[in-house]
N, CA, C and O of each residue as an XYZ file, in Angstrom:
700
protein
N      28.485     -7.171     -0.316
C      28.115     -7.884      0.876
C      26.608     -7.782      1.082
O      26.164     -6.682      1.411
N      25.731     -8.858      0.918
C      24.609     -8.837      1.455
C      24.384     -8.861      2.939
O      25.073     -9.647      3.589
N      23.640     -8.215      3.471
C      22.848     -8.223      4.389
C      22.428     -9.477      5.344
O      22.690     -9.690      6.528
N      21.531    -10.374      4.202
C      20.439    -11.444      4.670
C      20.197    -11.799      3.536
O      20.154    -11.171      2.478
N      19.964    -13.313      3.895
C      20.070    -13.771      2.441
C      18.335    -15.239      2.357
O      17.681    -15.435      3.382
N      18.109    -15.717      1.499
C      16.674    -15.753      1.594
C      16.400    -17.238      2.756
O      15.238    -17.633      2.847
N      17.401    -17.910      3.508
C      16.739    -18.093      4.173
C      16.671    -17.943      5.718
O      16.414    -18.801      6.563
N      17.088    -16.106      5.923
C      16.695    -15.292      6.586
C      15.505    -14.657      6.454
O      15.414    -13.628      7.124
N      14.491    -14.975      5.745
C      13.711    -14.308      5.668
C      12.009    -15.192      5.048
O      10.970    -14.764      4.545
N      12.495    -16.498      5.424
C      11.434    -17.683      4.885
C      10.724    -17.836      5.482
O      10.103    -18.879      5.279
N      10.332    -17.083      6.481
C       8.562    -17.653      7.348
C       7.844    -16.217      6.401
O       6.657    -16.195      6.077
N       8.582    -15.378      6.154
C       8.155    -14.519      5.718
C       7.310    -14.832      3.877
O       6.195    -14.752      3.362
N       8.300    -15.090      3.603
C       8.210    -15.443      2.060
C       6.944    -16.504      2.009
O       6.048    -16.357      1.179
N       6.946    -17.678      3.052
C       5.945    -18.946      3.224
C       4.802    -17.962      3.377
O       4.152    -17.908      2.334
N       4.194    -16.910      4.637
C       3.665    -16.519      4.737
C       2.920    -15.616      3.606
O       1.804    -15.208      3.926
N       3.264    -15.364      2.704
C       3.087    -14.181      1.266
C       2.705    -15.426      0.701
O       1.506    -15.699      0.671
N       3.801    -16.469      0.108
C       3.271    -17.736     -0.863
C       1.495    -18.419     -0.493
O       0.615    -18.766     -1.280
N       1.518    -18.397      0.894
C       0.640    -19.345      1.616
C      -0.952    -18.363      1.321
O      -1.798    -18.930      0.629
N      -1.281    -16.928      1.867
C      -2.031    -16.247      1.647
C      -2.296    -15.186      0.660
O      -3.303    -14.505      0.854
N      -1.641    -14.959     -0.254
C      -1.881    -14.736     -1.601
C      -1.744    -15.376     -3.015
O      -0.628    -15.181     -3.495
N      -2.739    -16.213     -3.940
C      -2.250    -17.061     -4.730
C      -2.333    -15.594     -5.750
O      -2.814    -14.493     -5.484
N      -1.727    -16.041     -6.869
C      -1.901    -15.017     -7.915
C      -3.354    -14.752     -8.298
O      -3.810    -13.611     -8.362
N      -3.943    -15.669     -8.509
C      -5.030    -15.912     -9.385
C      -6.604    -15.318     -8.076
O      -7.658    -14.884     -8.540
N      -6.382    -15.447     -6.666
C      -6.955    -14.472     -5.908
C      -6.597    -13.210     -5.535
O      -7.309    -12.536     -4.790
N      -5.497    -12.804     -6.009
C      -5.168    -11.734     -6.029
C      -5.408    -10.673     -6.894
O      -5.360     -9.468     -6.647
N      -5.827    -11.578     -8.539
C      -6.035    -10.841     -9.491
C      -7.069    -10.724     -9.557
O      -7.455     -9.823    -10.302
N      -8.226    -11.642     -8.746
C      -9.833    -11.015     -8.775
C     -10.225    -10.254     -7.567
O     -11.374     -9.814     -7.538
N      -9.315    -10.004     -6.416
C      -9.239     -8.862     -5.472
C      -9.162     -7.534     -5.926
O      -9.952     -6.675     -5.534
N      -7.826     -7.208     -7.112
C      -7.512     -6.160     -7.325
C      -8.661     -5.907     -8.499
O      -8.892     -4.730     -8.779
N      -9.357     -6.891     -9.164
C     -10.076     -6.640    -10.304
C     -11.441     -6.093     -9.791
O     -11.995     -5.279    -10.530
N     -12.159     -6.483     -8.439
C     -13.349     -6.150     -7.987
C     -13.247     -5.090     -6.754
O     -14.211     -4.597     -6.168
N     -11.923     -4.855     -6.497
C     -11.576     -3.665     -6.177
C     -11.675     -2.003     -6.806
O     -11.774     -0.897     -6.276
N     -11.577     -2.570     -8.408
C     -11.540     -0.866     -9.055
C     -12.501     -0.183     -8.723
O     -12.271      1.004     -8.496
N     -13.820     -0.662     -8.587
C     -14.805     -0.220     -8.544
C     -14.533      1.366     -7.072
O     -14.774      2.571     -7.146
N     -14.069      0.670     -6.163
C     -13.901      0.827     -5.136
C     -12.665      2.531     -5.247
O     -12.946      3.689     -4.936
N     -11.872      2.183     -5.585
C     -10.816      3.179     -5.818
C     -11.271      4.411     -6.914
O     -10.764      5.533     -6.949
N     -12.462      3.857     -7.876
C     -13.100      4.757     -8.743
C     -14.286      5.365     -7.933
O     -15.029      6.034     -8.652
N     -14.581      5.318     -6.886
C     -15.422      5.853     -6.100
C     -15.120      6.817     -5.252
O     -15.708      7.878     -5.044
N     -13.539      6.094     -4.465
C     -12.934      7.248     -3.919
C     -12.382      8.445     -4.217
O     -12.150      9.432     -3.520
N     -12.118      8.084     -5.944
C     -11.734      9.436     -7.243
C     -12.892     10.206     -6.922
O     -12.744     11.356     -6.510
N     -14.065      9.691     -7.065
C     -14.800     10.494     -7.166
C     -15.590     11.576     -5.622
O     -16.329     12.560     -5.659
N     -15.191     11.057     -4.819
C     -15.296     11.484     -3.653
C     -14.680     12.677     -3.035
O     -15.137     13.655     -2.443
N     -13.588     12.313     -3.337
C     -11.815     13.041     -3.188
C     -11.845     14.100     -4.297
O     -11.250     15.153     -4.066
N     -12.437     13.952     -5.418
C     -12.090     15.238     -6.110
C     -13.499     16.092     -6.570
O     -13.608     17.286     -6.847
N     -14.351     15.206     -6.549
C     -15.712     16.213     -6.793
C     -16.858     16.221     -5.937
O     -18.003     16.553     -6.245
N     -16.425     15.811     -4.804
C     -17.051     16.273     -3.354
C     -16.062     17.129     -2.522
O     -16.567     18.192     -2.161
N     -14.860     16.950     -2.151
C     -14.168     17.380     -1.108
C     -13.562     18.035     -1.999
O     -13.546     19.201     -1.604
N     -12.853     17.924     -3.361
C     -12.566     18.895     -4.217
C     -12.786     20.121     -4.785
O     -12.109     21.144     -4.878
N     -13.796     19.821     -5.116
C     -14.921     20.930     -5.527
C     -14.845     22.293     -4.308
O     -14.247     23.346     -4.529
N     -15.342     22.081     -3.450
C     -15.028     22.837     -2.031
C     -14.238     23.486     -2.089
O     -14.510     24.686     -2.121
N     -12.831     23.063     -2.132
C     -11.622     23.510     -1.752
C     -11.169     24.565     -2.905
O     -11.571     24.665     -4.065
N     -10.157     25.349     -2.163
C      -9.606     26.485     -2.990
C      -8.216     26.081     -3.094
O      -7.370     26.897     -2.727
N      -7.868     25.013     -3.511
C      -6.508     24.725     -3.647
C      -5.731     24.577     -4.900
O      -5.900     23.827     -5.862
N      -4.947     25.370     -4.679
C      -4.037     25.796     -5.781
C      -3.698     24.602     -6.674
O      -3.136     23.595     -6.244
N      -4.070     24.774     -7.929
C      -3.376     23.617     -8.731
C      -4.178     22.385     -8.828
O      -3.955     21.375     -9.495
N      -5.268     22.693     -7.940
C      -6.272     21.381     -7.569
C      -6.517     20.532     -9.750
O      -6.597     19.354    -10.097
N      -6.541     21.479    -10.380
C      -7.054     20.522    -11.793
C      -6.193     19.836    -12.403
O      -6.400     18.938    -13.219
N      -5.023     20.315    -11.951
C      -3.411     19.524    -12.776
C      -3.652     18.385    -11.593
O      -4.045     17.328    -12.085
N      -3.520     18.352    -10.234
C      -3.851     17.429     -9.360
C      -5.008     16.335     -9.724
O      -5.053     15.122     -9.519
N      -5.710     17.026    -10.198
C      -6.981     15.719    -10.436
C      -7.096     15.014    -11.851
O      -7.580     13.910    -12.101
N      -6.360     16.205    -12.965
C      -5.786     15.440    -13.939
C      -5.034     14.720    -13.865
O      -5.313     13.668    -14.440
N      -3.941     14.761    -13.308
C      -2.840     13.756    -12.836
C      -3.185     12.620    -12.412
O      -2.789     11.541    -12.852
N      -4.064     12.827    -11.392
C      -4.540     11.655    -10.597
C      -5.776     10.120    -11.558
O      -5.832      8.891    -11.519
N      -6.568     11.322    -12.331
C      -7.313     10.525    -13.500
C      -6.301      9.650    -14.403
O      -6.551      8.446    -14.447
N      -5.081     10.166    -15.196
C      -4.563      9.225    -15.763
C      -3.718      8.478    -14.836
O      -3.550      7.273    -15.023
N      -3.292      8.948    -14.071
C      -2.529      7.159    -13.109
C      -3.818      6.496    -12.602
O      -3.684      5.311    -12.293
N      -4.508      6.797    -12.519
C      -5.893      5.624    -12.271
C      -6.113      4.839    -13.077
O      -5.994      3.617    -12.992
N      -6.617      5.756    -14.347
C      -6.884      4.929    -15.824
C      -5.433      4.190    -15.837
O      -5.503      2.968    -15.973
N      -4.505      4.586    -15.751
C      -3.280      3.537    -16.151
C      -3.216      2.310    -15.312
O      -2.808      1.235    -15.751
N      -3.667      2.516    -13.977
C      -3.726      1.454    -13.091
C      -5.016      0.611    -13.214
O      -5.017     -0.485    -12.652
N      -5.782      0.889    -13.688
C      -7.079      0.273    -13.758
C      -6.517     -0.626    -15.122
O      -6.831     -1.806    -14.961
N      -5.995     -0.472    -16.034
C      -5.696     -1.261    -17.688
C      -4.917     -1.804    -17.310
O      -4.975     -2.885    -17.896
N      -4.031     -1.812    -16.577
C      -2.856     -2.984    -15.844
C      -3.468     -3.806    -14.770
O      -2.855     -4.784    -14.342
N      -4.783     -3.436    -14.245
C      -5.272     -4.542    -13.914
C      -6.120     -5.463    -14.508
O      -6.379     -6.648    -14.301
N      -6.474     -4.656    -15.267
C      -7.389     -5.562    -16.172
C      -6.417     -6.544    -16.792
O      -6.760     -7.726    -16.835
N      -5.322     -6.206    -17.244
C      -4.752     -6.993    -18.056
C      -3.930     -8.549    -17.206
O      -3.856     -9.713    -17.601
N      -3.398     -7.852    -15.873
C      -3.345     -8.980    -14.971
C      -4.367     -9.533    -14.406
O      -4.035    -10.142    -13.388
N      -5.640     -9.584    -14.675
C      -6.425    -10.277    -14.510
C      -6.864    -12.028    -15.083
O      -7.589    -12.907    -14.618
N      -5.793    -11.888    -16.580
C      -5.709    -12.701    -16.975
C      -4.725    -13.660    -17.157
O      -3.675    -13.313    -17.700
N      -4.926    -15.134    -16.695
C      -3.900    -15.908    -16.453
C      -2.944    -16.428    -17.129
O      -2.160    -17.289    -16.729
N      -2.978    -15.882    -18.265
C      -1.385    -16.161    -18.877
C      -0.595    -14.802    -18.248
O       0.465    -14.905    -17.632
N      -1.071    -13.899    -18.425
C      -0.405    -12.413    -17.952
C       0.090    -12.836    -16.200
O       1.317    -12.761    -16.134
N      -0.399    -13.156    -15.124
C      -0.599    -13.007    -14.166
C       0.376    -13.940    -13.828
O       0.862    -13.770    -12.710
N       0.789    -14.852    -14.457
C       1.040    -16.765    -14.091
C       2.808    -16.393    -14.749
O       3.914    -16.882    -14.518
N       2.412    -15.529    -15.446
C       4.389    -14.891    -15.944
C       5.063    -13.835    -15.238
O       6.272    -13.619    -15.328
N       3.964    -12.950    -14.283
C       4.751    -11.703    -14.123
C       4.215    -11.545    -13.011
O       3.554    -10.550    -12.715
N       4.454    -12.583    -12.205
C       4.129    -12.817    -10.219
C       4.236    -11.629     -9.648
O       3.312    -11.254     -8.926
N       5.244    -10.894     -9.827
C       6.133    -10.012     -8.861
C       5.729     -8.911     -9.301
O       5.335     -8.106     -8.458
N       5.694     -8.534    -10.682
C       4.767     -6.818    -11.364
C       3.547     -7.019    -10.606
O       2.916     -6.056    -10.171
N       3.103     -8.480    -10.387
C       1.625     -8.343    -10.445
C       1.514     -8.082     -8.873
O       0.581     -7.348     -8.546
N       2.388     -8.610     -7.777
C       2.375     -7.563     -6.928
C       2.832     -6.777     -6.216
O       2.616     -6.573     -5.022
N       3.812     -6.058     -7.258
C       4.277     -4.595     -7.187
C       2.974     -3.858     -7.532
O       2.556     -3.120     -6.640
N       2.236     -3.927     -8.700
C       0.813     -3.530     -8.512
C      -0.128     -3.756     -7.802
O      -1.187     -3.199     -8.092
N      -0.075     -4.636     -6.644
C      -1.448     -4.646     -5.961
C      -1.213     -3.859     -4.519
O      -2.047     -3.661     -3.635
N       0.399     -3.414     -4.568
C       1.248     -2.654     -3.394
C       0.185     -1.605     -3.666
O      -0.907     -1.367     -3.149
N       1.144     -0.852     -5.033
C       0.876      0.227     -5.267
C      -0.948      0.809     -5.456
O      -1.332      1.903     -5.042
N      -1.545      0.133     -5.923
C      -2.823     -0.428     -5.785
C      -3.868     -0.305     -4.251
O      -5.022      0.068     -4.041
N      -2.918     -0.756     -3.523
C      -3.677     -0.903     -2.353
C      -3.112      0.882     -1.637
O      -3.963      1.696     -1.280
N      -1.767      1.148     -1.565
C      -1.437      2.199     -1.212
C      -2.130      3.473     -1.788
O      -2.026      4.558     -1.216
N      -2.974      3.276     -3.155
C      -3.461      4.298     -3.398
C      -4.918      4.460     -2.829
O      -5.508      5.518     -2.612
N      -5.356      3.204     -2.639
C      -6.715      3.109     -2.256
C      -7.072      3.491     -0.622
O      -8.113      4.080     -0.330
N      -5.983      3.042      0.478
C      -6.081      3.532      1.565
C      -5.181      4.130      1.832
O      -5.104      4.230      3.056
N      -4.018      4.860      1.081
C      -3.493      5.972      1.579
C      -3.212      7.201      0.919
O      -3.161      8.156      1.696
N      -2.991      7.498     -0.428
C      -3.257      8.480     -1.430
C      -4.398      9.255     -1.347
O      -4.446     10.280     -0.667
N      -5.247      8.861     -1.947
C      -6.417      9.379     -1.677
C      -7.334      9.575     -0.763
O      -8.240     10.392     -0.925
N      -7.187      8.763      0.425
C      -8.147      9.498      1.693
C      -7.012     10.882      2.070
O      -7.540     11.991      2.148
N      -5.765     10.799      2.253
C      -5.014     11.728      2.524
C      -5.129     13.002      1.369
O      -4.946     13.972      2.105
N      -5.212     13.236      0.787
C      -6.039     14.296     -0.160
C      -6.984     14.800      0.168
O      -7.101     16.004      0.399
N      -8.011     13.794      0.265
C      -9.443     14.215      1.145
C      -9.311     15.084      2.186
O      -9.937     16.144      2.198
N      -8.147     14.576      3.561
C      -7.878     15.055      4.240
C      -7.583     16.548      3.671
O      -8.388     17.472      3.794
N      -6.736     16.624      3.242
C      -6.429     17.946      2.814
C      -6.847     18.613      2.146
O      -6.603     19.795      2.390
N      -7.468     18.398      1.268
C      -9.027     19.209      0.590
C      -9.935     19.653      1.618
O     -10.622     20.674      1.585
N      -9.891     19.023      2.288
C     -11.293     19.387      3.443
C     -10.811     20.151      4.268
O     -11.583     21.064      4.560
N      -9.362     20.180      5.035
C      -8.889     21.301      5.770
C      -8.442     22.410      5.080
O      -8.492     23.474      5.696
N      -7.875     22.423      3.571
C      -7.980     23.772      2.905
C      -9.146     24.345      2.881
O      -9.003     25.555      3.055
N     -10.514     23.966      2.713
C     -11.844     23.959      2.707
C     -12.446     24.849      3.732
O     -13.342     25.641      3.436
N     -12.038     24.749      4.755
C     -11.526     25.656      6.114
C     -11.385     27.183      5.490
O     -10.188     27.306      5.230
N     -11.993     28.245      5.182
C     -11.524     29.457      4.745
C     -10.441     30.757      6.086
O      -9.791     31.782      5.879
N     -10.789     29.903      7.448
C      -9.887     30.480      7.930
C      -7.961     30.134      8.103
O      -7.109     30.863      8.610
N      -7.823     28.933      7.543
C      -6.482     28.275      7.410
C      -5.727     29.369      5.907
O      -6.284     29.589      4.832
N      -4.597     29.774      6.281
C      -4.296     30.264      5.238
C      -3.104     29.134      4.626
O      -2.860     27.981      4.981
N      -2.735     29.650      3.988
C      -1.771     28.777      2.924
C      -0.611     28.353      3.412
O      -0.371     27.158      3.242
N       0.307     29.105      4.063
C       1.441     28.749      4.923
C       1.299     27.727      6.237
O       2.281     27.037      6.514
N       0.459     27.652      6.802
C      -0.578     26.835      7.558
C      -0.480     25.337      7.089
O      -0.009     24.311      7.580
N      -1.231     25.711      5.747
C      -1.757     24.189      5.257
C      -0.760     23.733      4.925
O      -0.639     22.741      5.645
N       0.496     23.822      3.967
C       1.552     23.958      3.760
C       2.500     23.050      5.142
O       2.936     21.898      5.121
N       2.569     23.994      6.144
C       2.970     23.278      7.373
C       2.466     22.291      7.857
O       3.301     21.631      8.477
N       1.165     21.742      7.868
C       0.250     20.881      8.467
C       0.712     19.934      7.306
O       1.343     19.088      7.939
N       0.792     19.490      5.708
C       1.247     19.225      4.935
C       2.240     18.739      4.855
O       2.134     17.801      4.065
N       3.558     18.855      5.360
C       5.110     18.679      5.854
C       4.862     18.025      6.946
O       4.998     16.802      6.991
N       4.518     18.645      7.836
C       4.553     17.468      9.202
C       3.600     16.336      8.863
O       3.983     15.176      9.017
N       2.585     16.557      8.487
C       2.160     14.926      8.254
C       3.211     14.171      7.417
O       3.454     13.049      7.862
N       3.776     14.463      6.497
C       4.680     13.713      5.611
C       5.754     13.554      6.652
O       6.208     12.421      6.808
N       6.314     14.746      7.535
C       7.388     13.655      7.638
C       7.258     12.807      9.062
O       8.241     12.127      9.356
N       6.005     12.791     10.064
C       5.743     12.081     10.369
C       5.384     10.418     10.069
O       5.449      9.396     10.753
N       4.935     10.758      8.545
C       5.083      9.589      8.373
C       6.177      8.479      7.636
O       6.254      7.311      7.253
N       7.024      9.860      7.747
C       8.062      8.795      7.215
C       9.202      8.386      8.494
O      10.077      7.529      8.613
N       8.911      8.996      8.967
C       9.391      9.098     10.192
C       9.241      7.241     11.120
O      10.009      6.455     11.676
N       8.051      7.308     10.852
C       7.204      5.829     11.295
C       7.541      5.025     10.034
O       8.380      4.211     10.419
N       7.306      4.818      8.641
C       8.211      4.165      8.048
C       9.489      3.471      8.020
O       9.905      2.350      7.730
N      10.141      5.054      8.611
C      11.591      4.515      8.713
C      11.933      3.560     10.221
O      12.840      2.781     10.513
N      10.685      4.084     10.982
C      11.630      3.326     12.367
C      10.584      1.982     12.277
O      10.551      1.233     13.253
N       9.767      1.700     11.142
C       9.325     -0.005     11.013
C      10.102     -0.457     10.153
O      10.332     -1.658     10.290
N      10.770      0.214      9.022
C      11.916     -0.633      8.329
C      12.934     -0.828      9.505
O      13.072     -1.972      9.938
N      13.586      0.097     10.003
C      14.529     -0.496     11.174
C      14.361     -1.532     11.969
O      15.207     -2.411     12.135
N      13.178     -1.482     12.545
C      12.545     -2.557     13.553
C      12.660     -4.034     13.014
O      12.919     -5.071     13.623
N      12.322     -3.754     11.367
C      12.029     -5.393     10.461
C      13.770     -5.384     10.546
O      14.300     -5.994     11.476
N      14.547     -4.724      9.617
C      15.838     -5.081      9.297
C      16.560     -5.834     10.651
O      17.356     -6.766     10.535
N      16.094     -5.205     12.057
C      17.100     -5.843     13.143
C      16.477     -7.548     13.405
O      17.022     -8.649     13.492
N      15.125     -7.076     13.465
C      14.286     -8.165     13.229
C      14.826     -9.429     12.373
O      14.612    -10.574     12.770
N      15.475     -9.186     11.282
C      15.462    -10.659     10.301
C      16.977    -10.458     10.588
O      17.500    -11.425     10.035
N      17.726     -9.886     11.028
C      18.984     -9.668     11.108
C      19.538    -10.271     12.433
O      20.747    -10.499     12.486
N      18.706    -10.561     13.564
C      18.790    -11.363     14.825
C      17.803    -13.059     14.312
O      17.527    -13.931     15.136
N      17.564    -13.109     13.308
C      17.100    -14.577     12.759
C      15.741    -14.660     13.074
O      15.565    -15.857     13.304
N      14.678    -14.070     13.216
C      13.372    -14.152     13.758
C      12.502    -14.765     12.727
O      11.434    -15.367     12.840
N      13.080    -14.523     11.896
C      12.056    -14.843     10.302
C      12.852    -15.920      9.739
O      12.743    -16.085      8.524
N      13.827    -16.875     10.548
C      13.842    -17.985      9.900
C      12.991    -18.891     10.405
O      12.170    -18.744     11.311
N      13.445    -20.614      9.232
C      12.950    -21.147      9.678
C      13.070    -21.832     11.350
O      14.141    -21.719     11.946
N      12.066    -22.422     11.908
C      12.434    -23.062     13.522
C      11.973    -21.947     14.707
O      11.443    -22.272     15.770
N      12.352    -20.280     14.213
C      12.154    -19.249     14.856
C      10.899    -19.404     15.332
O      10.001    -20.015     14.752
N      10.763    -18.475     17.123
C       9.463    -18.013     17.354
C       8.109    -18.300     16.110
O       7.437    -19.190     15.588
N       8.302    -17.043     16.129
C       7.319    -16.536     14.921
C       7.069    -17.448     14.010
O       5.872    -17.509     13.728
N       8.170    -18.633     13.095
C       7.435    -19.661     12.545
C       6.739    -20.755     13.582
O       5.815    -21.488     13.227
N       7.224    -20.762     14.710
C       6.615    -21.811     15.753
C       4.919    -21.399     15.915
O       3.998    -22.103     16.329
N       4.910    -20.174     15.486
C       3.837    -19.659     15.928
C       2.835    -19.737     14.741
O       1.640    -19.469     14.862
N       3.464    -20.150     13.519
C       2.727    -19.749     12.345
C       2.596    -21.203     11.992
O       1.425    -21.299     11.625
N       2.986    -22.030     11.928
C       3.152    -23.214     11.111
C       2.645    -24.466     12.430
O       3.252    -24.543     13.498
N       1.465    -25.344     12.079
C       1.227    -25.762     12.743
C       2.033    -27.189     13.470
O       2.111    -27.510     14.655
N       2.507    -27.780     12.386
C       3.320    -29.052     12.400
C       4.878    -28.443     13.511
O       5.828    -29.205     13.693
N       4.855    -27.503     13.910
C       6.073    -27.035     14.571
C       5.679    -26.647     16.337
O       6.470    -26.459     17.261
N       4.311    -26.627     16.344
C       3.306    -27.132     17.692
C       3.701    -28.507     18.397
O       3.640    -29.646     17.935
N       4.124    -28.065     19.657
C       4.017    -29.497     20.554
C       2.767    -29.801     21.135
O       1.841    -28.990     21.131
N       2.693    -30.915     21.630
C       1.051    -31.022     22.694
C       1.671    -31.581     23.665
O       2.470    -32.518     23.686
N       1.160    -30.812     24.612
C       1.968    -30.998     26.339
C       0.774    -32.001     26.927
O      -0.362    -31.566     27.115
N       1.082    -33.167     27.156
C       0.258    -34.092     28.233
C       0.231    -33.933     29.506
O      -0.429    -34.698     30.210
């Protein structure tokens, strides 16, 4: 039994089709690296360096090859036979892509810099560590809820509010 089916969910889909083409998407994420290779470097050999955190070099090794891996998968969707076949990898990568750029790595920072703190001990950071996580999943989960009731009371079809609001040809003009 499905849920919702796709055209429960078509102002949505119009909206994604309408403001991301592939082909601007792939020179966003391409003049972006620069950007995410800066914050590597910020995050681990400024605020890194500092910190006394356990494990910090397996952490920044880790973090170097999923970069390099993400950086060669963009390069490679950069190009339009690649990009023009594999719509949906290409942005499942610009998700994951963007999630690393404003939320992975400043959140590290964060926590490099409060381990950095020599009066915080480890059980501390640890705790401060957990509650941010599950705060934020916490807020995750109650915006997936919010969307699911959302397309599940019809809001994101077509005719709905929200397309009245998005689509101009669905505008009256009151005399």
């Amino acid at each position: 039994m499905k849920w919702f089916h796709e055209k429960d969910v078509e102002v949505l889909r119009e909206s994604l089709a309408n403001s991301q083409s592939p082909g601007g998407l792939s020179s966003a994420l391409l003049f972006s690296v620069p950007l995410i290779w800066l914050l590597y470097y910020l995050v681990f050999h400024l605020a890194g360096e500092a910190a006394i955190y356990p494990h910090i070099e397996k952490i920044k090794e880790g973090s170097l090859w999923f970069l390099v891996s993400l950086t060669i998968a963009i390069i490679m969707f950069s190009f339009k036979k690649i990009y023009s076949k594999f719509q949906k990898t290409q942005y499942v990568l610009s998700i994951v892509f963007s999630q690393s750029l404003f939320g992975i790595l400043p959140y590290m920072a964060v926590i490099f810099l409060v381990w950095d703190q020599h009066t915080i001990t480890q059980g501390a950071l640890f705790s401060f560590i957990y509650s941010t996580l599950i705060v934020g999943l916490l807020i995750f989960a109650c915006s997936l809820i919010r969307l699911i009731i959302s397309i599940m009371r019809g809001s994101y079809r077509a005719g709905s509010k929200k397309h009245q609001r998005q689509d101009p040809k669905w505008k009256t003009v009151h005399i």
